[in-house]
C-alpha positions as CSV (number, residue, x, y, z in Angstrom):
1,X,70.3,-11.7,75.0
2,X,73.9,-10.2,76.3
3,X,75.6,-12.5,74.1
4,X,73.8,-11.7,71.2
5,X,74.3,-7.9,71.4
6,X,78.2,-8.8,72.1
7,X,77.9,-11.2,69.5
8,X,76.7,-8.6,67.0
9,X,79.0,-5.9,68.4
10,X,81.8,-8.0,67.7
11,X,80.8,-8.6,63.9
12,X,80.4,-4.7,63.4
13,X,83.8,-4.2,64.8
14,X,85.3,-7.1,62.4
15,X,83.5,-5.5,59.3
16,X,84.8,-1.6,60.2
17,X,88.5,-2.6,61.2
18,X,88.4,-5.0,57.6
19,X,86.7,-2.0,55.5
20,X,89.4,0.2,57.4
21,X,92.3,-2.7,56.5
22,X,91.2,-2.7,53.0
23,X,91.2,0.8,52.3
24,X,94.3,1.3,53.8
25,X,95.6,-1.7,51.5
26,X,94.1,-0.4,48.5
27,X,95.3,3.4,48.8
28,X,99.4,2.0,49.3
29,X,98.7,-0.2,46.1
30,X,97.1,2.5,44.1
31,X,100.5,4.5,45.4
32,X,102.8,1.6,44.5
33,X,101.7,1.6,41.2
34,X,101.2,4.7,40.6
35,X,97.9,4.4,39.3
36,X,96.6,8.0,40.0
37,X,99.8,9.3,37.8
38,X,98.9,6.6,34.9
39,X,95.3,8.4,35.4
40,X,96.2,11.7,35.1
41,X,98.9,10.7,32.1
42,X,95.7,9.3,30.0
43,X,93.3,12.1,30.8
44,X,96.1,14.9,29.3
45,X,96.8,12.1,26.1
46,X,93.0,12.1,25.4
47,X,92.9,16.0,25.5
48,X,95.7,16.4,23.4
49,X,93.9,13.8,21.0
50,X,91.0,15.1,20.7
51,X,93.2,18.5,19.9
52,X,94.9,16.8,17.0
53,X,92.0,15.6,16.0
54,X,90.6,18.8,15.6
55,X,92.9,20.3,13.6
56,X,93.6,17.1,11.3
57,X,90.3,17.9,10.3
58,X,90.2,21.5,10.1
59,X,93.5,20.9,7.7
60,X,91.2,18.2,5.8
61,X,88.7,21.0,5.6
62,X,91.1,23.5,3.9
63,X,92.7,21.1,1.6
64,X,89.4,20.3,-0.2
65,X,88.1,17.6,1.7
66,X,84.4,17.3,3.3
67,X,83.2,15.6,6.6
68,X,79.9,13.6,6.6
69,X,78.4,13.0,9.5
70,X,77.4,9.4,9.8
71,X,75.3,7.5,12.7
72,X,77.6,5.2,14.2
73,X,75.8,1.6,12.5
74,X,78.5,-1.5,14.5
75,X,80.9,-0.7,17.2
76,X,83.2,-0.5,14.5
77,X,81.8,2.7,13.4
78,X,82.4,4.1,16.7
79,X,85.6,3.1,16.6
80,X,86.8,4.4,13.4
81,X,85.6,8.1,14.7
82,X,82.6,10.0,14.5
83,X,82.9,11.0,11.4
84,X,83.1,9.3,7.6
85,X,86.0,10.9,4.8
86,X,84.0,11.8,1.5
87,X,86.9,12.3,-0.9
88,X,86.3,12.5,-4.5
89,X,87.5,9.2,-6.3
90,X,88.3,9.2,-10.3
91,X,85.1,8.1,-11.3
92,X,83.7,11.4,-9.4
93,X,85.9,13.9,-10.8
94,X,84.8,12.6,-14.6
């Protein structure tokens, strides 16, 4: 029974001293390569996106255009953007 507990006591200090390596490991990588900058970099480039975005279509709006909404039908759909471009084509403006 004693070397069974120790046994056991052992293994749980292995697994918290590994967990504790591997966390240590991981936070120097994630420094190394700067991955919480890269992060923060994408998360301002998506706002600013989604900004110009805005306003691309808010010029579209003014200049005549119109904005469809459209349920997103393949993944290319949701690619492409939320919404579909209806501009008038020559053989609408006949």
């Amino acid at each position: 029974m004693d070397n069974s507990v120790s046994t056991l006591i052992s293994l749980l200090l292995i697994i918290i001293i590994s967990l504790g390596v591997f966390l240590l490991l991981r936070s120097i990588m994630l420094w190394y390569w700067k991955v919480d900058i890269i992060v923060k970099n994408q998360e301002i480039q998506n706002k600013l996106l989604k900004n110009q975005n805005e306003l691309l279509e808010k010029l579209f709006i003014l200049q005549g255009g119109q904005l469809a909404e459209k349920q997103a039908d393949s993944k290319d759909d949701i690619r492409a953007g939320r919404y579909v471009i209806n501009t008038p084509t020559t053989s609408d403006q006949k």
